[in-house]
C-alpha positions in Angstrom: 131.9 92.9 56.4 130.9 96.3 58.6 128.0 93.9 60.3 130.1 90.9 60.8 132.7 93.1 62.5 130.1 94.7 64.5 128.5 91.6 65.7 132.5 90.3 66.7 132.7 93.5 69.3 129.2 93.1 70.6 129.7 89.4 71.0 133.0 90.3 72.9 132.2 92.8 74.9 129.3 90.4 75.9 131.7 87.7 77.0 134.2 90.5 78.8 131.2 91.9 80.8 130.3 88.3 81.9 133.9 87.5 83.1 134.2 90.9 84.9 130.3 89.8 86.2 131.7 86.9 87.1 135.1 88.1 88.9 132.6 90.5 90.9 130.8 88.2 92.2 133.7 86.0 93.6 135.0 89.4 95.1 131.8 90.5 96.7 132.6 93.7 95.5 128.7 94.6 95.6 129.2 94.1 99.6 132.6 95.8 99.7 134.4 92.8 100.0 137.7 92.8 98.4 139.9 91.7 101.6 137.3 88.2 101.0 138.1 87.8 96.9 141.9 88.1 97.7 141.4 85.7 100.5 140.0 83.3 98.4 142.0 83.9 95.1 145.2 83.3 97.1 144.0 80.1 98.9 142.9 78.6 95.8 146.4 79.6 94.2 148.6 78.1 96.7 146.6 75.0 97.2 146.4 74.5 93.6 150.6 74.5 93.3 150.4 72.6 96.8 148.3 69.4 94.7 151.6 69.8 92.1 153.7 69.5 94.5 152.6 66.8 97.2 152.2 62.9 96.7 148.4 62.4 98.1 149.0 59.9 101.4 151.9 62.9 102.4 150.3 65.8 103.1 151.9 69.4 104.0 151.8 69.9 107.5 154.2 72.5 108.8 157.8 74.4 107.5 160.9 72.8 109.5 163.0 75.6 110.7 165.6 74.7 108.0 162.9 75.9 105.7 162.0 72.1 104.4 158.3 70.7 104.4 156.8 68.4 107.4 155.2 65.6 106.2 151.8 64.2 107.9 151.9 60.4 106.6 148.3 58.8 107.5 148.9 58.0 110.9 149.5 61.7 111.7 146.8 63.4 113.8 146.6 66.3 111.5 146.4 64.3 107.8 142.8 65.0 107.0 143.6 68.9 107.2 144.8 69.3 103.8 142.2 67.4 101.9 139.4 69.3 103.6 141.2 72.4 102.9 141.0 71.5 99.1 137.3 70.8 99.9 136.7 73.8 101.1 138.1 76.2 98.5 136.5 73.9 96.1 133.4 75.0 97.5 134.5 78.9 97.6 135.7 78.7 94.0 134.0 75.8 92.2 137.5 75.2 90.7 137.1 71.3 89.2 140.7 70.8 90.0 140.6 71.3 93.5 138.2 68.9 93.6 139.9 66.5 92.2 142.8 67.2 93.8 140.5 66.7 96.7 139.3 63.0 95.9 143.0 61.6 95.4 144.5 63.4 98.6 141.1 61.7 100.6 141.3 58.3 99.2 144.8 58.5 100.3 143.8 58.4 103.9 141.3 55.1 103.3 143.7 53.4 106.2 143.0 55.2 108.8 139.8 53.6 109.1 141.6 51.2 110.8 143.4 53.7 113.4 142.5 52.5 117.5 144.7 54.5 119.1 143.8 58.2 119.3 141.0 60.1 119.3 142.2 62.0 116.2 140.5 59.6 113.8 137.8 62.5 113.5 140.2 64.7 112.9 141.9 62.6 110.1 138.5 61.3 109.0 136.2 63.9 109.2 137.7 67.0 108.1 138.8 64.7 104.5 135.6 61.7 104.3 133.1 63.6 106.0 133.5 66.9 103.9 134.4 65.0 100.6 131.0 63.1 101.6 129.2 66.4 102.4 129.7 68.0 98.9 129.7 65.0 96.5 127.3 62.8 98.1 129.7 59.7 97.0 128.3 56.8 99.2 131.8 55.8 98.2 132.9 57.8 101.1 130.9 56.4 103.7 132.7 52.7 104.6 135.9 54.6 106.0 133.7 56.8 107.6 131.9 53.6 109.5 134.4 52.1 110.5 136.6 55.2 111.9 133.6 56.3 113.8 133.0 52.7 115.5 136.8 52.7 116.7 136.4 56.9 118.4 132.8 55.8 119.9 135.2 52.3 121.1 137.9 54.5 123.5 134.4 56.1 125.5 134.6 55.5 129.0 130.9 55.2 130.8 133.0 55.1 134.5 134.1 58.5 133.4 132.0 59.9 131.2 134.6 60.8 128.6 136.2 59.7 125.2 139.4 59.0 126.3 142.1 60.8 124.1 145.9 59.6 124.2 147.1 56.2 125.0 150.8 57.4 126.0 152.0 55.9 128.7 152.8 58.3 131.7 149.1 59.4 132.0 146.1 57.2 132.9 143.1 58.1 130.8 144.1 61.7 129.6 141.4 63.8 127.4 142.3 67.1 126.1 140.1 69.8 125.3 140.6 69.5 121.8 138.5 66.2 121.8 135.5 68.4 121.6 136.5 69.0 118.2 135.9 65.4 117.2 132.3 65.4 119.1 130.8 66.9 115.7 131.7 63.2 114.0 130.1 61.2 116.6 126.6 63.4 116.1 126.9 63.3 112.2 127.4 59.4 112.7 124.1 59.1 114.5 122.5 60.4 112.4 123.7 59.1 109.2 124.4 55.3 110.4 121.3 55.0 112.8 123.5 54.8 115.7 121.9 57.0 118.5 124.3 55.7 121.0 126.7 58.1 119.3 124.5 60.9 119.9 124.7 59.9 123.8 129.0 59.5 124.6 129.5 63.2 122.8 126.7 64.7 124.9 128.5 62.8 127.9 131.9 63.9 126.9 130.6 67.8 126.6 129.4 67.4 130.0 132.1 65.6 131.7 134.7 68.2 130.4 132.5 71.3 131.0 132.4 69.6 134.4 136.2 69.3 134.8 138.0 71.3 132.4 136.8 74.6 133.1 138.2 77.3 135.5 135.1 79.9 136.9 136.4 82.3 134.3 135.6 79.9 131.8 139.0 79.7 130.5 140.2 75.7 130.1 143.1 73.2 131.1 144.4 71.4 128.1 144.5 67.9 130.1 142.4 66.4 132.4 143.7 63.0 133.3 141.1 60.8 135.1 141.2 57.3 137.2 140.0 54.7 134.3 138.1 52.7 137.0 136.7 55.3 139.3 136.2 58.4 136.9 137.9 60.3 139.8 140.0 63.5 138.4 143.9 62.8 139.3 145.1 65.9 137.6 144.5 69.2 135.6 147.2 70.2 133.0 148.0 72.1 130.6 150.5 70.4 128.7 151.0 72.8 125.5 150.5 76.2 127.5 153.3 78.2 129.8 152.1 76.5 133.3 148.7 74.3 134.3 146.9 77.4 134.9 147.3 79.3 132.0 144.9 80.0 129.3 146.8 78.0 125.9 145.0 80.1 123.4 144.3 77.0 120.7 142.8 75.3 124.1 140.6 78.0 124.5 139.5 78.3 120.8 139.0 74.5 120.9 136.3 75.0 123.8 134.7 78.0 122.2 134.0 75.7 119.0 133.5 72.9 120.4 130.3 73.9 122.7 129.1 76.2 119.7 129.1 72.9 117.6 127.3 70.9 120.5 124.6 73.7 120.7 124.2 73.3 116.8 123.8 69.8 116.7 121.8 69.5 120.1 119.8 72.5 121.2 121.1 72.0 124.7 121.4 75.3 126.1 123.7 74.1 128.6 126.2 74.0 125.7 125.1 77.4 124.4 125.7 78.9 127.6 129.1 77.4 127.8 130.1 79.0 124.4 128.8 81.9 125.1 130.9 82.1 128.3 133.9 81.0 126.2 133.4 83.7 124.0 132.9 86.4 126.7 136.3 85.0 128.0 138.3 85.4 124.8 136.5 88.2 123.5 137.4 90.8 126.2 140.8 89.0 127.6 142.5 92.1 128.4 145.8 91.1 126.5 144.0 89.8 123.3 146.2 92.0 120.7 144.4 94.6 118.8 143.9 92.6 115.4 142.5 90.0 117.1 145.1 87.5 116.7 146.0 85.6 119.7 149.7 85.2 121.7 150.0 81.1 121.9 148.8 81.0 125.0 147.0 84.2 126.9 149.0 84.2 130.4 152.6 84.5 128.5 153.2 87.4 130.4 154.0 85.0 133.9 156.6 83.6 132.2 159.8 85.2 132.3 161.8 83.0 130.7 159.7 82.8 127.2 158.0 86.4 128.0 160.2 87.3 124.7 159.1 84.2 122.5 155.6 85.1 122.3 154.5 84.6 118.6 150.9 84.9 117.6 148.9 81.7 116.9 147.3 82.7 113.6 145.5 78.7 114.3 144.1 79.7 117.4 142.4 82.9 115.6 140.8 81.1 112.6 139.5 78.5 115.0 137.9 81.3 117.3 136.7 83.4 113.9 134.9 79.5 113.0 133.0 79.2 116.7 132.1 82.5 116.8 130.5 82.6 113.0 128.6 79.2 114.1 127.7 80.8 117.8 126.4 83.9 115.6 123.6 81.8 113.5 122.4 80.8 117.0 121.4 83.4 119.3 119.8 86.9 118.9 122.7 89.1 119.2 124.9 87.2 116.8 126.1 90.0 115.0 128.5 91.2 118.0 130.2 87.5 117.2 130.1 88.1 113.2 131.4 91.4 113.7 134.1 89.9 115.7 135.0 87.0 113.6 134.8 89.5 111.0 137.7 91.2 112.3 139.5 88.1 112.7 139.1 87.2 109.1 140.5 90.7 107.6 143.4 90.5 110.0 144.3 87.2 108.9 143.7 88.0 105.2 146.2 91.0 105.5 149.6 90.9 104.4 151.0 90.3 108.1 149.2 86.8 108.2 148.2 85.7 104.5 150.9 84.3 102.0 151.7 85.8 99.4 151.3 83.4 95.8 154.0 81.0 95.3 155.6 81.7 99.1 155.3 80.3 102.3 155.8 76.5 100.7 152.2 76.7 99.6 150.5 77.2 102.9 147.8 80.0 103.1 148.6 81.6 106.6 152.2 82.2 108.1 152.3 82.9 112.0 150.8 79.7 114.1 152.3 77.8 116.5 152.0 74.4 117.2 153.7 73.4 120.8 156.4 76.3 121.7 157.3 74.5 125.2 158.4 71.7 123.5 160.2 73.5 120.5 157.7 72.3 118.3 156.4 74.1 114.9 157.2 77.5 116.5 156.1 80.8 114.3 155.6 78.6 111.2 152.3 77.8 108.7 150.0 74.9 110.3 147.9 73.2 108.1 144.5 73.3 110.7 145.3 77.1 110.9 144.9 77.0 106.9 141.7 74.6 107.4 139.4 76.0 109.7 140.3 79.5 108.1 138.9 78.3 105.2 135.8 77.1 106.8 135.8 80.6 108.3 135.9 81.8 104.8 133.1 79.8 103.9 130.7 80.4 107.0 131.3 84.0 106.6 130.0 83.8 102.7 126.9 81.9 103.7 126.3 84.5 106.3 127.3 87.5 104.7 125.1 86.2 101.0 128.3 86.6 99.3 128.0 85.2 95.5 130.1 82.7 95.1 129.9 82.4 91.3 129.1 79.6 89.4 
């Protein structure tokens, strides 16, 4: 009896010191890491009550001011969001119902293969197909991915040079900086559908808008809105910042990550220089807040009349914290961009910007904005802010060697 018992404590203090093994791991507590285990533990929490909660075809996109959810049906530019954040913390917890969770709420979106109208389809496609494609190699992933890809290569312009990116009526062939975001479907497309042509309109887009949407101080216009049959610029805007000249801080972050991307999937060091000047830009803006995380838009301050609605874009930092890990694994000095992104990442993983379990309608960060001007998702959770913070997470880990756990 004495030996039985004895064999009953060793075996379970064998399976308590693997569990606690295990929880360290996930915590990186041998790196001093804890503000990256609570970031982690709380995203997989919320998006795990999220899956319980949502119908897969309606995903979460934003809190209404009456404290209700926003839907993004499939048509909505910012669907695919929510299935590659369940990709993601898959990957960052290995939890098997996130990834399941993360199949349905991607198979959801099959019909947006069939989407002609926006450049957004890499967006919606992408961030959902390409990263369910990424992890679980399911070829079954790769038809929507075809044909999605065919229709953003379709709205490329050769006249000028550009993917064009809205079709609304009042402009003539707009394209917004946040097209370079999409660039990175268009060079995975090449390469994994034999279709070098791809590979040719995103370098030609990069160009054409490091040609026309840059200022000298490297800061961007949101719009650009060119003449279809000439390629000649009609107009610079910036339709989602205080005026035309301002510096929309999302805008800004879109740039940064957009030409770090480029240079990644390239080596053109035309496009590594334009990150890096990007960088420089939002690195040492003189009104970038001390934690890091950005005002909506950088020149706030000329605006009198919304000088007092100046909420921080907690979007806009995740995607800046995202460029700058990718810029880091690319040049010499990276570790003056980790150690920035790094700062990023804690001040969006503290209380001020992470939610707590249960709160915050399932969303992972509070404090983004999505177009103030037009009284639009002001001081609310975003579902990109949520996505490309957890692909901050997870480019930190790989950098960083954090064990992920099995």
């Amino acid at each position: 009896m004495y030996y039985n018992n004895r064999i009953s404590r060793m075996l379970l203090c064998i399976l308590v010191f693997s569990q606690l093994n295990s929880l360290r791991a996930l915590a990186g507590e041998n790196k001093g890491e804890e503000w990256f285990s609570k970031a982690v533990k709380t995203s997989a929490y919320q998006l795990n009550k999220a899956t319980a909660v949502y119908t897969p075809g309606q995903n979460p996109r934003s809190i209404n001011p009456n404290g209700s959810v926003r839907v993004a049906p499939y048509t909505d530019w910012t669907t695919g969001f929510f299935p590659g954040s369940l990709w993601y913390a898959y990957e960052l917890t290995h939890d098997n119902n996130l990834k399941q969770q993360a199949g349905k709420f991607t198979l959801a979106l099959d019909s947006v293969r069939y989407i002609k109208n926006t450049h957004d389809v890499g967006f919606m496609l992408f961030c959902s197909y390409g990263n369910a494609f990424r992890i679980t190699k399911d070829k079954a992933y790769l038809p929507a991915l075809k044909d999605g890809v065919a229709n953003l290569a379709a709205r490329f312009n050769p006249k000028v040079g550009a993917i064009r990116s809205w079709d609304f009526s009042w402009w003539h062939y707009p394209v917004i900086i946040d097209n370079m975001m999409n660039l990175e479907y268009l060079y995975w497309s090449a390469k994994e559908f034999k279709q070098p042509k791809y590979t040719d309109i995103a370098n030609a887009h990069a160009l054409t808008s490091m040609k026309n949407h840059f200022r000298k101080d490297y800061s961007s216009y949101h719009v650009v809105d060119y003449d279809a049959k000439t390629g000649k610029v009609l107009a610079q805007r910036t339709h989602q910042g205080v005026t035309d000249e301002s510096a929309w801080a999302r805008g800004q972050a879109w740039g940064l990550y957009g030409y770090a991307m480029c240079y990644a999937n390239t080596k053109k060091p035309e496009f590594l220089e334009q990150a890096k000047h990007i960088a420089a830009f939002i690195m040492n803006h003189p009104r970038m807040p001390k934690d890091k995380v950005p005002v909506w838009d950088f020149d706030v301050h000329n605006a009198v009349d919304v000088e007092e609605k100046a909420p921080r874009d907690a979007s806009a930092a995740a995607v800046i914290a995202s460029g700058l890990l990718e810029l880091s694994t690319q040049v010499k000095d990276g570790k003056k961009y980790l150690d920035y992104a790094e700062d990023i990442l804690k001040s969006l993983s503290s209380d001020e910007y992470l939610a707590k379990p249960d709160e915050n309608q399932y969303f992972i960060l509070k404090h983004s904005v999505g177009a103030l001007l037009y009284n639009s998702e002001t001081d609310t959770p975003l579902n990109y802010a949520d996505y490309y913070y957890l692909e901050a997470l997870k480019r930190y880990a790989e950098i960083k060697k954090i064990n992920l756990g099995n």
